[in-house]
N, C-alpha and C positions, 0 to 999 in steps of 0.2 A: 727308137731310143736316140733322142740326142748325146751328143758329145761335145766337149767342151773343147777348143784347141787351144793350146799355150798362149797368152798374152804375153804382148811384147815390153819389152820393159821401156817404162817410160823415160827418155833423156830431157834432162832440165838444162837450158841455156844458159851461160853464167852471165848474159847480158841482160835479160829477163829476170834472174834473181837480184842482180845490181838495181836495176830500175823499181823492183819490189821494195829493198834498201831506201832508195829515194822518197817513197811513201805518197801519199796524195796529192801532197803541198809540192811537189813539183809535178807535177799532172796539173795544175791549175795555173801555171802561168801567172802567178801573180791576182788571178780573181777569186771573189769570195762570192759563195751560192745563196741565192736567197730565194724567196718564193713570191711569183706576182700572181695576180690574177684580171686577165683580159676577158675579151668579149669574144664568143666563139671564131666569127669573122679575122678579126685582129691574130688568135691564133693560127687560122688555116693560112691569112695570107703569109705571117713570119714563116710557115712550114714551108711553103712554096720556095723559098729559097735558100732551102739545107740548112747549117747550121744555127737555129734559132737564137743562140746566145750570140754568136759572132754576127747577126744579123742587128740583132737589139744594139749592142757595140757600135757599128757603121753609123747607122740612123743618129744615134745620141751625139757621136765625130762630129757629125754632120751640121747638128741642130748647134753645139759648141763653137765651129768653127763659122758658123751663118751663111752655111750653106744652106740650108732647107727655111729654115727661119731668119728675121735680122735678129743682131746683136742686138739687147736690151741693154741702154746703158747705164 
């Protein structure tokens, strides 16, 4: 026969419910989600280097500032 033993009570952090408070829109940093769709390839290589969004981010810097591409004028 099993038996059950006490559960501990669970403590809530009040830094963790503050950030609750905060809600999504500051988890986002300022960006807004959307949904793309790539070629299988195009997604493995974005995975390859962690953050897929913050990766897509760099590349666009990049293509804006004419580093990867030249400036269209």
């Amino acid at each position: 026969m099993h038996t059950i033993g006490k559960m501990k009570e669970r403590k809530i952090n009040p830094a963790s419910l503050e950030n609750l408070k905060l809600g999504a829109t500051a988890r986002r940093k300022g960006k807004v989600r959307c949904t793309v769709t790539l070629l299988p390839e195009t997604k493995a290589w974005l995975a390859k280097g962690g953050n897929v969004s913050e990766r897509i981010d760099e590349i666009v810097r990049r293509i804006l500032s004419g580093e990867l591409v030249p400036k269209s004028e």
